[in-house]
C-alpha positions, 0 to 999 in steps of 0.5 A, spaced: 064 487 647 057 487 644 058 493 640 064 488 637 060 482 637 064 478 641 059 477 647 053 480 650 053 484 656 053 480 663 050 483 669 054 488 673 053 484 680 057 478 676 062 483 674 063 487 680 068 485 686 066 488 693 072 491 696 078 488 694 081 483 689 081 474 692 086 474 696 092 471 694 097 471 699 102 468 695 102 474 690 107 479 689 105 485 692 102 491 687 107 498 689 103 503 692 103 508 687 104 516 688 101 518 681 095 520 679 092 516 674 085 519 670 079 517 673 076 510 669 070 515 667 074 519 663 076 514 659 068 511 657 066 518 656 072 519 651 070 513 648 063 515 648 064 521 645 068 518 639 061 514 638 058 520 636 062 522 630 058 521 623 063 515 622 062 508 624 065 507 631 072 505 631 074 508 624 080 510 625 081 503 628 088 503 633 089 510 632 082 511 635 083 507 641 090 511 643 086 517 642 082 515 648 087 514 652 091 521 650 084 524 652 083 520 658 089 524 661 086 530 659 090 532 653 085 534 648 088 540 646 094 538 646 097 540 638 105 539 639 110 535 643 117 534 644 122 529 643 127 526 649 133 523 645 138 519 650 144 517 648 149 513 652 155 508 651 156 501 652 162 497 654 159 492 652 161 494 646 167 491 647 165 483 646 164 484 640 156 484 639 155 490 635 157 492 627 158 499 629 165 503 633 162 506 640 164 513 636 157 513 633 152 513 638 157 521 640 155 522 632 148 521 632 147 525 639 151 531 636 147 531 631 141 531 634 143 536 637 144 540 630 137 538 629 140 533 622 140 527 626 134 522 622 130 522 629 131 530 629 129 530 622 123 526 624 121 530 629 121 537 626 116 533 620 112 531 626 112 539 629 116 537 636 121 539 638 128 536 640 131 535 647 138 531 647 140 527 653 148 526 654 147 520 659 153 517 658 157 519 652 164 518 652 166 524 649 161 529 652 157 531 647 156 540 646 150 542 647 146 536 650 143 536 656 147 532 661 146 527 665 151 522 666 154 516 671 158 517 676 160 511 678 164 505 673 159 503 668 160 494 667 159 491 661 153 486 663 156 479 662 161 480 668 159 486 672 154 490 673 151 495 668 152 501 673 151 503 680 143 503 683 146 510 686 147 512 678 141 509 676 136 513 681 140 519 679 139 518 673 131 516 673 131 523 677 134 527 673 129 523 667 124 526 672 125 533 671 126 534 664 119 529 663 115 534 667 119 540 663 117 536 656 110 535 658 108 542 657 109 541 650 105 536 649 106 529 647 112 527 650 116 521 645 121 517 648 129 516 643 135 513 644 141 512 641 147 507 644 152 502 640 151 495 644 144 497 646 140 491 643 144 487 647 143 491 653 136 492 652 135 484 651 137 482 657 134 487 661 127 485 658 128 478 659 130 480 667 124 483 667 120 478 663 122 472 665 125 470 657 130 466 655 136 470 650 133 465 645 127 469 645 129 476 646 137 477 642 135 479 635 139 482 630 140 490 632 142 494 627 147 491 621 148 484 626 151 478 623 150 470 625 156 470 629 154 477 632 148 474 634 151 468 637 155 473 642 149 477 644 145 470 646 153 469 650 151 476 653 145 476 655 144 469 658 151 471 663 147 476 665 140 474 666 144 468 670 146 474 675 140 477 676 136 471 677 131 472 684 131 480 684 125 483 682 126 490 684 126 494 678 130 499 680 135 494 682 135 490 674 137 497 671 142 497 675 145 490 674 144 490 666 140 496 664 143 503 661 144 509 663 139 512 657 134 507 659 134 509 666 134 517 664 128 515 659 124 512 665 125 518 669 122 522 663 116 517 663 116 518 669 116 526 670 111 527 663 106 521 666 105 525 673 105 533 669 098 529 665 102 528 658 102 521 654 108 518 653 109 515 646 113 509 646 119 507 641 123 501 639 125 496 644 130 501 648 125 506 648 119 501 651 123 498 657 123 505 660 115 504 660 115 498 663 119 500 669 115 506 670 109 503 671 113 497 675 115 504 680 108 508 680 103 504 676 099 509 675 104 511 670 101 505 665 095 509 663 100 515 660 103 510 655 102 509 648 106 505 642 109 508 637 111 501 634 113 494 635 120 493 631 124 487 629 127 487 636 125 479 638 123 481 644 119 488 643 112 486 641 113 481 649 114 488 651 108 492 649 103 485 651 106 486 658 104 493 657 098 492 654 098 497 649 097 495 641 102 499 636 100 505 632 105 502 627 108 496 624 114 498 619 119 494 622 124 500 624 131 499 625 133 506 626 132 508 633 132 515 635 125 515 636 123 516 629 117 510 631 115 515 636 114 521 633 112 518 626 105 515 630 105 522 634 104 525 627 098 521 626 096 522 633 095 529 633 092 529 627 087 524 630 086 530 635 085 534 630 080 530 627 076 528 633 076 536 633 073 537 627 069 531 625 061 532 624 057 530 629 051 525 630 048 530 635 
């Protein structure tokens, strides 16, 4: 804080709490956490270490801040990464809350597949490899990795988005190939889903405490009267979740079954020490609930982007974490992610390289 000129160093024993936080009785209970999370040390010494450059400290601004946290974990050589990209539909779709038929989420995830989708593109611009994730595509998607619900899926106004058996299957399965992923490298987080905006508003307000005024956006090609219905949508299905605070359970009830695969992802990525590079608004809630399950989760993260998604930069504030970039996407698929691994890797690159002052 010195260093940036916003305040003068305090004395540690006005700083340090002995033992344990206040006690707050009233609070909710922090979960106990089974991962790991990198020791705070780690972090100063990376910052440290970035000091020592020959250029100003911070001169890569943002950039430098995610580098300290991808170094924290120790993944200082990491060269490469893969992307997850999980598609799933929704039978939301069916109230009228999206521009597109729901046969564009099995066209884009077979194309991912291909390697020709705009998310694929991206990541082989970025050297990534691509990982699709069939988790609940009507039509089965040839080639993709399959994950997909058993149980009846709902369409959020009326009935729950799946059964919290399907979620945690699929949070399992996530886990699996996040661990599989993370020995590539940077593990970026995709996700294809007609209807997903509305699924993903409603689960940011069930776990944000938002009102759907503040969270419904346009989503991709929306008009006003669509906009309308996803504000109808939402709100029938934030009234349904009103006293639960389980994570698990709020994905069930008004989640989707890419979301709960891609928490999995985080989940298994974060505990093999790979950095999870966050997408769009679907692709940021998986983070959110990760770090809710296991908080140690949370130091692995970074944000690609925010995106036009209302309720997207509420997210990311709740995570801590400042985006790379700021290019009001509407693509998905992950293309923000790996568009800021690119940089990140290139970040690392030059942390190797770069003189130093001593």
């Amino acid at each position: 804080m010195e260093r940036a000129a916003w305040s003068k160093k305090t004395p540690l024993e006005q700083v340090v709490l002995r033992e344990r936080w206040p006690a707050d009785e009233g609070a909710p209970q922090q979960p106990v956490s089974h991962l790991r999370g990198p020791e705070p040390t780690r972090l100063v010494g990376a910052t440290d270490s970035a000091d020592e450059l020959l250029s100003p400290p911070e001169s890569l601004g943002v950039l430098d801040r995610a580098l300290n946290r991808v170094l924290a974990v120790g993944a200082q050589d990491v060269t490469g990464g893969t992307l997850v990209l999980a598609g799933a539909d929704h039978p939301v779709t069916g109230l009228g809350v999206s521009a597109f038929p729901a046969a564009t989420t099995h066209d884009v995830l077979a194309a991912t597949v291909a390697g020709t989708s705009l998310g694929a593109a991206t990541a082989k611009g970025a050297g990534l490899a691509v990982v699709g994730v069939d988790a609940g595509v009507s039509q089965a998607v040839p080639g993709a990795h399959g994950a997909r619900p058993a149980g009846e899926r709902g369409d959020l106004a009326s009935t729950e988005a799946m059964t919290l058996a399907d979620a945690a299957a699929l949070v399992a399965a996530g886990r699996e190939i996040g661990t599989e992923a993370a020995a590539s490298g940077l593990v970026c987080l995709g996700e294809v889903g007609v209807g997903n905006t509305t699924v993903a508003a409603a689960l940011a307000c069930a776990l944000l405490d938002l009102e759907p005024q503040d969270a419904v956006g346009l989503g991709s090609g929306s008009d006003a009267d669509m906009v309308a219905r996803k504000r109808e949508v939402v709100a029938a299905a934030v009234a349904r979740t009103q006293g639960e605070r389980d994570p698990l359970r709020l994905l069930a009830m008004v989640g989707g079954p890419e979301i709960a695969l891609l928490t999995g992802v985080a989940l298994g990525a974060a505990a093999a020490g790979a950095p999870v590079v966050l997408d769009g608004l679907a692709a940021s809630l998986p983070g959110v609930i990760a770090a809710r399950l296991e908080p140690a989760a949370q130091a692995y993260l970074l944000a690609g982007q925010v995106s036009r998604e209302r309720a997207h930069a509420l997210v990311l504030r709740e995570l801590g974490l400042e985006p790379l970039l700021d290019l009001r996407l509407r693509s998905g698929e992950g293309v923000g992610a790996c568009l800021a691994a690119s940089m990140v890797l290139q970040g690392l690159a030059v942390r190797r390289i770069a003189a130093r002052t001593r």
